[in-house]
N, C-alpha and C positions, 0 to 999 in steps of 0.2 A: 625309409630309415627313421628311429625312431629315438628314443632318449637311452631306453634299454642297451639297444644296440652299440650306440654311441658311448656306454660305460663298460661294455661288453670289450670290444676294441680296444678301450683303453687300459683294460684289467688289462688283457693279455699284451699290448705293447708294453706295458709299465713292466709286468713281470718278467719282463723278457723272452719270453715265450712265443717263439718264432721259428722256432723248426722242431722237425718231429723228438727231438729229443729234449727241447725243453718247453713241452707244448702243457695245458693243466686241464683239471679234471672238470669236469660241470659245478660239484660240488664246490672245486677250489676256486672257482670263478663266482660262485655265488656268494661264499664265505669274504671274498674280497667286498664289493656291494651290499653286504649285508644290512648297512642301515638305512638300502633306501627301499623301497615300500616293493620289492618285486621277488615273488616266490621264486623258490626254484624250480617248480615246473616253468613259468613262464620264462628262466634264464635258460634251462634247457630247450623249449621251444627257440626261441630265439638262435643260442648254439645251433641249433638242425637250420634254421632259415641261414644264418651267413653263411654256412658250409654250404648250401645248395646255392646262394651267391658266390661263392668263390670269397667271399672275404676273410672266411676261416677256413682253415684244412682240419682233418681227424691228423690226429699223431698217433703216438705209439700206445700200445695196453698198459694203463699202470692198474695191473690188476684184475679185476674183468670188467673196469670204467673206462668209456673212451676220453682220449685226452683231445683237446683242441691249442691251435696254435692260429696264431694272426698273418699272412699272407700280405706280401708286396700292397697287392691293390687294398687292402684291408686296413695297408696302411694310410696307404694315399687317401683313402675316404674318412678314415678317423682325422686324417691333419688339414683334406678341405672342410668338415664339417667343424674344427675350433674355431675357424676366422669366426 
């Protein structure tokens, strides 16, 4: 887990974005991040690494972008990694 990740989780906790219906876009997740020093390929990368963790789920199509959402255990790792 890394720093990415760790701002990754928090976008989507923060936004509330927790089930497929209020889950966000890669774009919208990068647009949140945006002034720290990480492309959107590499936030997209990352998207694909937690989803194959289990700490992000895919949501619904908003359009022909997949959306991402933050997941129980996705939480629990976002809130042991603030201590």
């Amino acid at each position: 887990m890394n720093k990415l990740a760790y701002l990754i989780l928090n976008v989507l906790k923060d936004a509330g974005a927790i089930n497929k219906m209020s889950s966000m876009s890669a774009p919208d997740v990068h647009y949140e991040i945006r002034e720290s020093k990480y492309s959107y390929s590499a936030v997209y990368k990352k998207l694909k690494q937690l989803t194959i963790m289990g700490h992000v789920m895919m949501g619904i199509k908003d359009g022909s972008s997949n959306t991402y959402y933050i997941t129980s255990t996705g939480m629990r790792v976002a809130e042991s990694l603030k201590d």
